[in-house]
C-alpha positions in Angstrom: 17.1 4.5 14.0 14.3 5.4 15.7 10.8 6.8 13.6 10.8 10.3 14.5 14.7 10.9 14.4 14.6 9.2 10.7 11.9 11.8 9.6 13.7 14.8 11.2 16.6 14.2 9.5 14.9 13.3 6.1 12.6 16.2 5.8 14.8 19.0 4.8 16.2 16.4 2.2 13.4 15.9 0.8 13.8 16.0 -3.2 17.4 17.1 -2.7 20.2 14.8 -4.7 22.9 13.1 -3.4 21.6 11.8 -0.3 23.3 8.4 1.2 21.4 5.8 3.7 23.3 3.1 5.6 21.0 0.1 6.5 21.3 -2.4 9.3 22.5 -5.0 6.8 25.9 -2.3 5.3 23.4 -1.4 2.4 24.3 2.2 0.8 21.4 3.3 -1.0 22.4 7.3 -2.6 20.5 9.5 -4.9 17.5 11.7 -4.4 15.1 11.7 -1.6 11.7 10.9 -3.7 8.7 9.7 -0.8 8.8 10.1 2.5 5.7 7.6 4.2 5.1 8.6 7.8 2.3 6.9 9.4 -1.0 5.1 7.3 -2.8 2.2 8.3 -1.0 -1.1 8.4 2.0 0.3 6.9 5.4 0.6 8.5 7.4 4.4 7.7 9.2 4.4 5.1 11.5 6.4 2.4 12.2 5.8 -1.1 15.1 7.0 -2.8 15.6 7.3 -6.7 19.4 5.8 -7.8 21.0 7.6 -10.4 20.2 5.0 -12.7 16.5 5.0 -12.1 15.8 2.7 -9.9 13.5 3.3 -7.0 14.7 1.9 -3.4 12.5 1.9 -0.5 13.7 1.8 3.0 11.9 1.2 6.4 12.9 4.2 8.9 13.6 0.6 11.2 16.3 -0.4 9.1 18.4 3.3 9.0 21.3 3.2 11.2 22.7 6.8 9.0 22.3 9.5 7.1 24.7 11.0 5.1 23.9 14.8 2.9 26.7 15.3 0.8 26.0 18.2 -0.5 27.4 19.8 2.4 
């Protein structure tokens, strides 16, 4: 998914639970949008998302193919 279409969709999530992402690879990472990294020096954008057991998961905006809210 392309940078800007990845942030677009992520911003209004931001914080909100129950978020899915689909990778390029069939991962489904869903719980709570916690970071969103959008441009910094040497670093490629990225997300993290906290899983409902704790753990953190961080995703580069390269790898999304979708995002799913359901909390709609």
């Amino acid at each position: 998914m392309e940078v800007t279409k990845a942030l677009a969709a992520l911003q209004p999530l931001y914080g909100k639970d129950n978020v899915e992402i689909v990778t390029e690879t069939g991962a489904r990472v869903r719980g709570v949008v916690r970071s969103l990294k959008q441009t910094q020096a040497l670093t490629r954008p990225s997300v993290k998302i906290e899983r409902p057991d704790g753990e953190v998961v961080k995703i580069h905006f390269s790898a999304i193919t979708e995002i799913i809210d359901h909390n709609r």
